[in-house]
C-alpha positions as CSV (number, residue, x, y, z in Angstrom):
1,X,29.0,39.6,58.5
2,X,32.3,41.0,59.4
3,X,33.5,41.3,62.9
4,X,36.4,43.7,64.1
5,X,38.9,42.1,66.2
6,X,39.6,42.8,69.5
7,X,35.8,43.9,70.0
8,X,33.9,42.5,73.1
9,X,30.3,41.5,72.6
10,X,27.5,40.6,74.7
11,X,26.0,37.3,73.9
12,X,22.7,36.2,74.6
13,X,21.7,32.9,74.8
14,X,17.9,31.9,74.6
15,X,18.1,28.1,74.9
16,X,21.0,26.9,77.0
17,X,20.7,23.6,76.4
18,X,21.6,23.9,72.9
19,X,24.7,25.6,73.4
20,X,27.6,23.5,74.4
21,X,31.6,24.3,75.3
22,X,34.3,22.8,73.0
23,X,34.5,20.0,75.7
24,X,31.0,19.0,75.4
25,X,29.2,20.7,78.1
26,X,25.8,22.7,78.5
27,X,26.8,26.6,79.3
28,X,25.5,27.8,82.4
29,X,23.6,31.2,82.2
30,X,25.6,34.1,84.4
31,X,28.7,32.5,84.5
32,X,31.1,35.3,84.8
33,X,34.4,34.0,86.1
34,X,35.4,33.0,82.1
35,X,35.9,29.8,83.0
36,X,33.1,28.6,79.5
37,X,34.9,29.7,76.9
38,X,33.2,28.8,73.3
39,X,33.5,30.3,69.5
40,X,31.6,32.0,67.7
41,X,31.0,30.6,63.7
42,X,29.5,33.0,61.3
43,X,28.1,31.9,57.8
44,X,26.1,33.7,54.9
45,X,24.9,30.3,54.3
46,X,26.2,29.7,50.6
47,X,29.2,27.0,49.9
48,X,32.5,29.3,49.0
49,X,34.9,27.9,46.6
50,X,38.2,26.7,47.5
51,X,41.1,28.4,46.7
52,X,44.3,27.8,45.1
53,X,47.3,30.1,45.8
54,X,50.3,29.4,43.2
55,X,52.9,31.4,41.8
56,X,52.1,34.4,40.0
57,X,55.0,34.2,37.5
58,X,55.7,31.6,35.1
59,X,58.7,29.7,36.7
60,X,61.9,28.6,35.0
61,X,63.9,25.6,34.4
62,X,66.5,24.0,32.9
63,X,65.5,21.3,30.1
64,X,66.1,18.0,31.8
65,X,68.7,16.1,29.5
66,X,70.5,12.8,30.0
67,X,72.8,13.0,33.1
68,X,71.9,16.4,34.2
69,X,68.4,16.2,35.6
70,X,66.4,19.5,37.0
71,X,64.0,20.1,39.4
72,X,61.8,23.0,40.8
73,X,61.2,23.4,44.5
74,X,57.9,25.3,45.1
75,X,58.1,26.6,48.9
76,X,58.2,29.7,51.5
77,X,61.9,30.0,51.1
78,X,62.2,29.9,47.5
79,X,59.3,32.6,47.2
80,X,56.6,29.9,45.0
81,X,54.8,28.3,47.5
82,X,51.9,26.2,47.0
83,X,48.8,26.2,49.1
84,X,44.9,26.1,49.3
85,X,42.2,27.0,51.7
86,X,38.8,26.9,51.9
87,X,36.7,29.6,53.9
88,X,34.1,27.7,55.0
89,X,35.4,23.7,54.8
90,X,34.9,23.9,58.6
91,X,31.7,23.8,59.2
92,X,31.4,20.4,57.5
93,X,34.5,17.9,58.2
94,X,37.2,20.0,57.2
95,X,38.6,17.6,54.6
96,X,39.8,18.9,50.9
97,X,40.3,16.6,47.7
98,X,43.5,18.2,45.6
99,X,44.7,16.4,42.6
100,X,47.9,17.3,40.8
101,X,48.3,16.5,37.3
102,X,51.2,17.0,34.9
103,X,50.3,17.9,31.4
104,X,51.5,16.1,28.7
105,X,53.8,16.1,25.6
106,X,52.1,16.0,21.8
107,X,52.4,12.2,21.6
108,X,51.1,11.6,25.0
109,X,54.0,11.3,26.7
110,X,53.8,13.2,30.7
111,X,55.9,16.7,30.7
112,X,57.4,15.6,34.5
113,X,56.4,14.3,37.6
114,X,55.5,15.7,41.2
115,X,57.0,14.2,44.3
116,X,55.2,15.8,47.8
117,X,57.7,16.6,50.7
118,X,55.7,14.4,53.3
119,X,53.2,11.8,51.5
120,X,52.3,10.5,54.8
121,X,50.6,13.9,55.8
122,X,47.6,13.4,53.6
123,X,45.5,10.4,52.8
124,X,45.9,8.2,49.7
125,X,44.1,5.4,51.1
126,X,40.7,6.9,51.0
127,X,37.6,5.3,49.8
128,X,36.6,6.6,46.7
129,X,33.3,7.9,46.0
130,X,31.1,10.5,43.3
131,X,34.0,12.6,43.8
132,X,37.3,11.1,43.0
133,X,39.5,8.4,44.0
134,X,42.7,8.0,45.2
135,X,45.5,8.1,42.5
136,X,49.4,7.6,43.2
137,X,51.6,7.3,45.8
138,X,52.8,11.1,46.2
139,X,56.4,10.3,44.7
140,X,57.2,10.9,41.1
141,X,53.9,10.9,40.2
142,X,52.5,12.2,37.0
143,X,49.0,12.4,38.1
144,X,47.9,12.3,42.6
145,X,44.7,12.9,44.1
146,X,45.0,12.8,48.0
147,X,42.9,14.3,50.7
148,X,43.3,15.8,53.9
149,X,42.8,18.8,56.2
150,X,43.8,22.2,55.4
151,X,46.9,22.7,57.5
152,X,48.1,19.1,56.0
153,X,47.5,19.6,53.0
154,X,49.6,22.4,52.9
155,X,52.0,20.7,54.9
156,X,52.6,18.3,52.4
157,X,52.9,21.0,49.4
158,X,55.3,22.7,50.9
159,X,58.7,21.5,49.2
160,X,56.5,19.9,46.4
161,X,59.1,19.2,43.7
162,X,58.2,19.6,39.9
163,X,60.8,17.0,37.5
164,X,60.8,17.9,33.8
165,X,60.4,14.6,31.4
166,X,64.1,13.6,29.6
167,X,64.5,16.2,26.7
168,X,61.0,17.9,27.9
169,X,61.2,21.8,26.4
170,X,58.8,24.4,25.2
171,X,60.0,24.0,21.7
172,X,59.3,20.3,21.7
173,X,55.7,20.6,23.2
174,X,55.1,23.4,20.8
175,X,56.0,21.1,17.6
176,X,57.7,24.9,15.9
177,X,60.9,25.4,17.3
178,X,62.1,27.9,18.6
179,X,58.2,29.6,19.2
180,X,57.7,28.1,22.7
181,X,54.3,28.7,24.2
182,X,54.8,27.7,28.3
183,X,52.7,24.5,28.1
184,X,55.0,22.6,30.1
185,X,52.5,23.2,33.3
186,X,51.0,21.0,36.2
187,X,47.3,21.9,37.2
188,X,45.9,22.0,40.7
189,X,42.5,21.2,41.6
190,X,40.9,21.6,45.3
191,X,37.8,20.2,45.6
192,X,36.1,21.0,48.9
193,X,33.6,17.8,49.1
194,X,30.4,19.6,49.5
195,X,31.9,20.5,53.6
196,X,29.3,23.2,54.5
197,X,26.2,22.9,56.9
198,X,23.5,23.7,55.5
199,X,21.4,23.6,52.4
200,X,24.1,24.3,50.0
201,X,26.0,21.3,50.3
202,X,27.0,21.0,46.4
203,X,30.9,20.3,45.8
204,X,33.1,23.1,44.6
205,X,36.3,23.1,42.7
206,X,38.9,25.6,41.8
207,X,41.8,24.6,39.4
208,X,44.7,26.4,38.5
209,X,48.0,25.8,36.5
210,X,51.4,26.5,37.0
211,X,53.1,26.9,34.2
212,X,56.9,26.3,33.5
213,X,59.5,28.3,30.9
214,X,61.7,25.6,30.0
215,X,65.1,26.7,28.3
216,X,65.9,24.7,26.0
217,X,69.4,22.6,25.9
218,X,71.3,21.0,22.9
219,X,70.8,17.4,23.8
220,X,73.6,15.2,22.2
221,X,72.3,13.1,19.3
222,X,72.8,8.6,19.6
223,X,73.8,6.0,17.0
224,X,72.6,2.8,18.2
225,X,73.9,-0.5,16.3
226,X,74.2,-3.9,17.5
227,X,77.4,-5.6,18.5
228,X,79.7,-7.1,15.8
229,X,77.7,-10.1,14.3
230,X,78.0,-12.7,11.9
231,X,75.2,-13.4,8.8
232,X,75.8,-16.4,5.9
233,X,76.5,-15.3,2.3
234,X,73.7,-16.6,0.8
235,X,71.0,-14.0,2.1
236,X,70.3,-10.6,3.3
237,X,70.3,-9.5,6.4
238,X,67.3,-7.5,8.2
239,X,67.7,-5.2,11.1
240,X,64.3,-5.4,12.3
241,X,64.4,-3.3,15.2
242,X,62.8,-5.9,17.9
243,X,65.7,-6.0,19.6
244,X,69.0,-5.1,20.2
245,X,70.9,-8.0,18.3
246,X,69.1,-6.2,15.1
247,X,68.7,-2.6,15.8
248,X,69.7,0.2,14.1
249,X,68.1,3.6,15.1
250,X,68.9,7.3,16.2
251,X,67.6,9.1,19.2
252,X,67.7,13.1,19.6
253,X,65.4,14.5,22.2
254,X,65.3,17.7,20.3
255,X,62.4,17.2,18.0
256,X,64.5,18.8,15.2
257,X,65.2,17.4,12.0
258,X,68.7,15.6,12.6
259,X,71.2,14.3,9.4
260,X,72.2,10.8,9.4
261,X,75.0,9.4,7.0
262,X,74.5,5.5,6.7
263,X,77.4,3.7,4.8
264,X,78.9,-0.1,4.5
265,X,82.5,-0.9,3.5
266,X,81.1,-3.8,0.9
267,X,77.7,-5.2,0.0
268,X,74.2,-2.8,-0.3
269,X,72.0,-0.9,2.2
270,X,68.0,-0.3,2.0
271,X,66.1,1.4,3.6
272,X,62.3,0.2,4.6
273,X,61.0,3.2,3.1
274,X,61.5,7.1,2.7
275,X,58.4,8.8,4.0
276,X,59.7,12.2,5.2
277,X,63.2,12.1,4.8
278,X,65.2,14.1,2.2
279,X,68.3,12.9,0.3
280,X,71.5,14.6,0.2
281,X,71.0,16.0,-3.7
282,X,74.6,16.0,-4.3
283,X,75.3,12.3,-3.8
284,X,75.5,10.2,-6.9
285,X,73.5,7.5,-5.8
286,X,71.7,7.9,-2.5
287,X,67.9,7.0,-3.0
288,X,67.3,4.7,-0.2
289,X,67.8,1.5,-2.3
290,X,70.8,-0.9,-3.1
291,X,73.1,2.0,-2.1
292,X,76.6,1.5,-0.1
293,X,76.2,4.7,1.0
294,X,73.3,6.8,2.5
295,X,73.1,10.6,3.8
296,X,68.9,11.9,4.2
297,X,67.7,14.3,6.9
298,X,64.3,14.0,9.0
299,X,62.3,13.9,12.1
300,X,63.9,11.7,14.5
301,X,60.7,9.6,14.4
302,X,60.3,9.2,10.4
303,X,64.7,8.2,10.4
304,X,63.9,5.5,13.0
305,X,60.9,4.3,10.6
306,X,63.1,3.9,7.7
307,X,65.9,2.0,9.8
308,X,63.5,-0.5,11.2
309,X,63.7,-2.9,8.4
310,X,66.8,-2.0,7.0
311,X,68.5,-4.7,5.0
312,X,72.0,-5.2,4.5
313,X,72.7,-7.6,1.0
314,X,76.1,-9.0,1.1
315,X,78.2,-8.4,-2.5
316,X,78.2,-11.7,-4.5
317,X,81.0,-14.1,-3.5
318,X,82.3,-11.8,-0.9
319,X,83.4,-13.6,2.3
320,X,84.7,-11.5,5.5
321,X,84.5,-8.2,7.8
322,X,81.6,-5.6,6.6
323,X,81.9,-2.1,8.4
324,X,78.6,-0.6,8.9
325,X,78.9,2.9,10.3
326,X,75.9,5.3,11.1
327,X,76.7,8.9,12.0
328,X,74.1,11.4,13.2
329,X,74.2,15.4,13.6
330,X,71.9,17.2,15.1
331,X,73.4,20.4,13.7
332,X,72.7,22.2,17.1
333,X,69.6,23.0,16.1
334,X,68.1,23.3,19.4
335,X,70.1,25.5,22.2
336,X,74.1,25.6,22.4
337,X,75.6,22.9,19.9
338,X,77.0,20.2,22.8
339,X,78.4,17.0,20.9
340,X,76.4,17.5,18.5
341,X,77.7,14.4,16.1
342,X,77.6,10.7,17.7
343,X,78.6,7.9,15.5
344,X,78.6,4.3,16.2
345,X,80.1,1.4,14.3
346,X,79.5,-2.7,13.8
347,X,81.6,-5.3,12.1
348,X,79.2,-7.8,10.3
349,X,81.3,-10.7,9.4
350,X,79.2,-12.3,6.0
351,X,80.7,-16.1,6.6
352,X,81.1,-18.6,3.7
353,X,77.9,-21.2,3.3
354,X,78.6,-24.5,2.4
355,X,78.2,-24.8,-1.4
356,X,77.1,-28.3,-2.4
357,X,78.9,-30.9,-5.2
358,X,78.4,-30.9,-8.7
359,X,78.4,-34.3,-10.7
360,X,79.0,-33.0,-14.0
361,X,78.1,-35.3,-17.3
362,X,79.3,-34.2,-20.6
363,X,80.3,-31.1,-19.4
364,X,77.3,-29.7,-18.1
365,X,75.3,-30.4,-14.7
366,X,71.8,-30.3,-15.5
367,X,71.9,-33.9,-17.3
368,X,72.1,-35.8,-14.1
369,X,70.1,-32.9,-12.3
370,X,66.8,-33.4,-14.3
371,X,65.2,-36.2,-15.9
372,X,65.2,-38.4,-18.2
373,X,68.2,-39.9,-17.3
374,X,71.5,-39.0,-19.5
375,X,72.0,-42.4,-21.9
376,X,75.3,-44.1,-23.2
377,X,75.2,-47.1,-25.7
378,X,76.9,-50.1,-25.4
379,X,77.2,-53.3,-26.8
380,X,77.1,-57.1,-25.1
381,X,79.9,-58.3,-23.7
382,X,82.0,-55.3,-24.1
383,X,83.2,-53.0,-21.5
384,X,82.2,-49.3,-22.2
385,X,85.0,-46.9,-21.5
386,X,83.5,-43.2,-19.8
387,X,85.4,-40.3,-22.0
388,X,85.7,-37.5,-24.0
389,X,85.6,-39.1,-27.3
390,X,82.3,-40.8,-26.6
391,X,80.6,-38.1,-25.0
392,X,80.2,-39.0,-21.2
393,X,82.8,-37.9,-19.7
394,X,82.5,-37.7,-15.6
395,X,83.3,-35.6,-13.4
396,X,82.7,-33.8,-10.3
397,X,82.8,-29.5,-9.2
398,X,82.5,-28.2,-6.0
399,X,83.5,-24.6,-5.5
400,X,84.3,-24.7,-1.6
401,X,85.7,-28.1,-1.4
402,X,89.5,-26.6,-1.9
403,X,92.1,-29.9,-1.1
404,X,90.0,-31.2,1.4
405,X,88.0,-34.8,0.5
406,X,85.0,-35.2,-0.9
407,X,83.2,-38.9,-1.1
408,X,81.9,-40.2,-4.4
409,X,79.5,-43.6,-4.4
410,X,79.2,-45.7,-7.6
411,X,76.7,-48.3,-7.9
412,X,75.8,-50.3,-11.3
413,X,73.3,-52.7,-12.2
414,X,73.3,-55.5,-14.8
415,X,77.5,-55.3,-14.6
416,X,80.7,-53.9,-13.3
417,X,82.7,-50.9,-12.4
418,X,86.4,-50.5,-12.7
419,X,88.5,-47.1,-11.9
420,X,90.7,-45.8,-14.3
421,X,93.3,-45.5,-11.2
422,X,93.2,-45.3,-7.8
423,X,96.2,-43.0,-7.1
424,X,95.4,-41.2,-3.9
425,X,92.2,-42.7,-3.2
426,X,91.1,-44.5,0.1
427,X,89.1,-47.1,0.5
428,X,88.6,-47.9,4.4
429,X,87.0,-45.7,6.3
430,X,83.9,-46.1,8.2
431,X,82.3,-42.9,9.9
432,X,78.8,-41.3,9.9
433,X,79.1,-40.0,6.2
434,X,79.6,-43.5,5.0
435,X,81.9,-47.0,4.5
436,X,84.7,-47.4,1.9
437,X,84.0,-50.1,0.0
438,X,84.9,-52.3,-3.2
439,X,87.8,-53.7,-4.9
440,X,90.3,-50.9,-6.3
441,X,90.8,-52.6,-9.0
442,X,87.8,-53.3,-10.8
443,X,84.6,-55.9,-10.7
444,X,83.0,-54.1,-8.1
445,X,79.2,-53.3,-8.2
446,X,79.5,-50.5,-5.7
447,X,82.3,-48.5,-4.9
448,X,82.6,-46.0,-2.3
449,X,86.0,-43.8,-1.9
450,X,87.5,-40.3,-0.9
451,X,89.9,-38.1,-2.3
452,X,90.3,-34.8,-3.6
453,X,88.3,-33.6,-6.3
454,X,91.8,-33.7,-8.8
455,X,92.0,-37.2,-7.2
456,X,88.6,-38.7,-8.0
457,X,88.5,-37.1,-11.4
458,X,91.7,-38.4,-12.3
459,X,90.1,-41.8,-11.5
460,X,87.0,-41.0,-13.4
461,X,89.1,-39.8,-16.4
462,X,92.8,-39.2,-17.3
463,X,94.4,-38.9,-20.7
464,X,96.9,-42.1,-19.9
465,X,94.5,-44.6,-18.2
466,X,91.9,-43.6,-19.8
467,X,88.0,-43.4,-18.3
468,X,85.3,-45.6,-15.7
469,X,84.6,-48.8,-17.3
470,X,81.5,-50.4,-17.6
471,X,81.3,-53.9,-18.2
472,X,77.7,-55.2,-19.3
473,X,77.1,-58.5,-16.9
474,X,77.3,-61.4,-19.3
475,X,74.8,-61.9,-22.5
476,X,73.1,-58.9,-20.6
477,X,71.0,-57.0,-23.2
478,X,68.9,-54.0,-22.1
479,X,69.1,-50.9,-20.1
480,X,71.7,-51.1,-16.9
481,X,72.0,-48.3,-14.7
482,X,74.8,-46.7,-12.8
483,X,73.9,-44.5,-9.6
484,X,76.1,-41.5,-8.0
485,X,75.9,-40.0,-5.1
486,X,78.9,-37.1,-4.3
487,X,79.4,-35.5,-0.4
488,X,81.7,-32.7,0.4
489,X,81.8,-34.4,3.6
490,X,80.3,-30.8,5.2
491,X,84.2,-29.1,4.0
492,X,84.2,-25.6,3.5
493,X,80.8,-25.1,5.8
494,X,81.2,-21.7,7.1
495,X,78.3,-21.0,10.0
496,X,77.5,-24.6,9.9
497,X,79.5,-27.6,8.5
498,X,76.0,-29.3,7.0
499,X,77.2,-31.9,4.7
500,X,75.7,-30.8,1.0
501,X,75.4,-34.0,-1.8
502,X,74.7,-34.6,-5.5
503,X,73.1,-37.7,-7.2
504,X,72.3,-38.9,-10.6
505,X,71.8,-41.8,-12.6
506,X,73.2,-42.6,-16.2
507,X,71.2,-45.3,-17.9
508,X,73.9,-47.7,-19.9
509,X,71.8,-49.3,-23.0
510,X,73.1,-52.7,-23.9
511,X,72.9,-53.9,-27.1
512,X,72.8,-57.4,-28.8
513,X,75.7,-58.4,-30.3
514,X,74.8,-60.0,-33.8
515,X,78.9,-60.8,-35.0
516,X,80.5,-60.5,-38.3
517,X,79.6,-62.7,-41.3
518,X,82.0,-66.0,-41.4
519,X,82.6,-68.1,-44.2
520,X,82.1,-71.5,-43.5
521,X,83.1,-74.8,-45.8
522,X,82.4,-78.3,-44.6
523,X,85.6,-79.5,-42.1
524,X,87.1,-75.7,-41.4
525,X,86.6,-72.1,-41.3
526,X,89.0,-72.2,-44.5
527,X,89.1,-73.5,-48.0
528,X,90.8,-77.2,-47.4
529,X,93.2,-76.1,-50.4
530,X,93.2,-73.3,-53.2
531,X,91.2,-73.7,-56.4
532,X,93.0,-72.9,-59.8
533,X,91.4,-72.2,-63.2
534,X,93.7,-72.4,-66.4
535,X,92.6,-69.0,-68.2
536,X,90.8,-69.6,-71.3
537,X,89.8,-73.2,-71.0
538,X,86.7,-73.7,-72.1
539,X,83.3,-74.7,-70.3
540,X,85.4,-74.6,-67.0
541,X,83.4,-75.3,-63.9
542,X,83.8,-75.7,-60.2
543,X,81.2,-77.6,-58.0
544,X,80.7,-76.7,-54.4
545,X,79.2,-79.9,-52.3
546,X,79.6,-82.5,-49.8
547,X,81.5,-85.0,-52.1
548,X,84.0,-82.4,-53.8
549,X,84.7,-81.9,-49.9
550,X,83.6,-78.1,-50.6
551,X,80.4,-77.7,-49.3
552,X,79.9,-73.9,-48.6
């Protein structure tokens, strides 16, 4: 039922005692003065609906890019205010349930957040029940459900602020650039909690959206490397992408394809896969594999795939400063081109890795590397000279070692060592790689010096002096041994000195010594005097025995 305003009407009441003033008190019949004043509450006995009131038009803003943050203020003032009512939520307790939530991105990710202008005007503390419970704070929330009265409520929407996500646009939200379909929106729900007196006391809600035209803006491309770092030689490198020290990736908030160019001054890039990128046809050599240079295009998403595992494979031998430099241009492909390009740059310093001592045999290395152990023949009592001419020639390689010392150990069994010189060498030194020791001149078991590699090979072998001798222990016959052990001492070890060694053992077979036939005769190693026969004589004869002093 409708009433006019400003209409007086005659009231009559039937049962006084159930009619009461807004203080409380029973109304007296005929009281005329106006001093009982009550109100009148007229219902058509169904629940209404709340209702939303929003902004009619869709409302504009400015994408939200890094540094220059936007914001819509919904209010009287600016024309979009923000407000609900409820026809009837008086006759039950007057309280609304509203929830605000932002929609979100295609990947799940919220389009902006909501701040209220007073939180503390509605309730966020309330106990939850079949019809919601409370959610956020009211400041920079994504999703808030609150409740309150009417005129609070509304209190607290006016000057609600909308905040657009980082690089939030139409476009993006759309997945098609340059379409744009308005779903950047926040939704509004009023539910009025059942608040009516009578039979109908079923909840109602109303929702609505407000939906948001976002103009898009360029945002500037990134090229994210670590800081200048240092790898060994001897293995590739992996920029895993866990974290910072080993990342190399590309951000655009545009959702465009963007161009990266990827390149190294030595050495090889790869890339941990291609899925959805597209190489630059007109490059040589540019697949994604072993390639010193790279130029693809792509979804920022399927680039960032691809560099997460990239591995960088230092050139063979090379030693020193590796500029990797990764460029990115978004080719203004969303809004106004602003910066479009970013590039970024890291020094990766490949470091020299201690390379271990060779002990070389013969010319070749893998005879004291792998068994059976290289063999040399000698003979009892007689020293056997290490050189070219018999095939055991020793010597020792190191490629790092340069002119600093190195540390060579000999130790023989079943006889002697003796240096063919000891020019340069030292012999007393004690420290945690090891004690000189032995005689430098020879008759040593064990012998245990430093020099430089042209120093201990000259006392291994040189063309004057000659080679290492071996002298068999005396009347030794069978197999003696002689054991070396070369350390670089840890020279030359680039990210960390580690001392590198080589070993090996020569076996030295000893043979008997049988001698050379002698000719004997009784008294001497020589005929006593000379035997003559006169040509021709006949029946000649000379005896050989014990009385004729020419026993043989």
């Amino acid at each position: 039922t409708v009433f006019p305003s400003e209409t007086r009407y005659n009231i009559r009441v039937v049962d006084p005692t159930q009619v009461r003033d807004i203080a409380g008190n029973q109304i007296q019949p005929n009281q005329t003065d106006g001093s009982t004043q009550f109100s009148v509450l007229v219902a058509d006995g169904t629940n209404d609906a709340p209702e939303n009131t929003v902004p009619l038009f869709v409302v504009p803003v400015v994408e939200n890019t890094a540094g220059a943050a936007t914001s819509v203020t919904f209010s009287v003032a600016n024309g979009n205010a923000i407000s609900v009512d409820d026809a009837d939520a008086f006759i039950g307790t007057g309280i609304l349930q509203v929830t605000l939530a932002v929609s979100t991105m295609t990947d799940g990710a919220p389009n902006g957040t909501l701040t209220l202008s007073d939180p503390a005007l509605v309730d966020f503390a309330f106990t939850g029940d079949i019809n919601g419970t409370p959610t956020g704070d009211g400041t920079d929330d994504v999703v808030m459900t609150f409740r309150g009265t009417i005129a609070d409520i509304n209190a607290a929407l006016e000057g609600l602020v909308f905040t657009p996500g980082l690089n939030v646009n139409n476009d993006v939200n759309a997945g098609v650039p340059g379409v744009g379909t308005n779903d950047v929106k926040f939704t509004i729900t009023t539910n009025d909690l059942g608040n009516f007196d009578s039979t109908d006391t079923t909840a109602k809600i109303t929702s609505t959206d407000v939906s948001f035209a976002v103009t898009p803006v360029n945002s500037p491309p990134a090229a994210i490397v670590p800081v200048d770092f240092s790898i060994p030689e001897t293995a590739p490198f992996v920029f895993t992408g866990t974290v910072p020290a080993d990342t190399v990736k590309v951000t655009d908030g545009d959702g465009a394809p963007i161009l990266v160019t990827l390149s190294v001054t030595s050495g090889t890039l790869s890339l941990n896969g291609v899925a959805g990128l597209t190489f630059d046809p007109f490059a040589l050599v540019n697949d994604g594999t072993d390639d010193s240079s790279l130029r693809f295009r792509g979804a920022e998403a399927d680039i960032n795939a691809a560099l997460a595992g990239l591995t960088f494979t230092p050139a063979p031998s090379f030693i020193g400063d590796v500029t990797l430099t990764l460029t990115v241009d978004d080719e203004g492909n969303v809004g106004p081109e602003v910066t479009p390009i970013a590039s970024a740059q890291t020094v990766i310093t490949v470091l020299q890795v201690n390379d271990a001592p060779i002990l070389v045999f013969n010319g070749s290395d893998t005879d004291l590397d792998n068994p059976p152990n290289p063999q040399v023949q000698a003979v009892e009592d007689v020293s056997f000279e290490f050189k070219p001419s018999t095939n055991s020639q020793i010597s020792i390689t190191d490629v790092d070692a340069g002119a600093a010392d190195v540390q060579l150990t000999l130790t023989a069994t079943d006889g002697t060592l003796a240096l063919a010189t000891v020019t340069g060498l030292d012999f007393v030194f004690t420290d945690a790689n090891g004690t000189g020791s032995g005689n430098p001149v020879g008759g040593e078991t064990t012998l245990t010096f430093r020099g430089t590699l042209a120093e201990i090979n000259n006392a291994l072998f040189n063309v004057t002096d000659g080679g290492l001798l071996f002298t068999p222990t005396g009347a030794f016959v069978g197999t003696g041994t002689i054991t070396l052990t070369v350390s670089d001492l840890g020279n030359s070890g680039g990210l960390v000195p580690t001392v590198k060694t080589d070993s090996g053992v020569i076996d030295v077979v000893v043979a008997a010594d049988n001698g050379d036939p002698v000719n004997f005769f009784e008294g001497g190693l020589t005929f006593p005097t000379d035997i003559f026969l006169q040509e021709g004589a006949p029946n000649a004869t000379v005896q050989f025995s014990a009385a004729e002093n020419r026993l043989i």
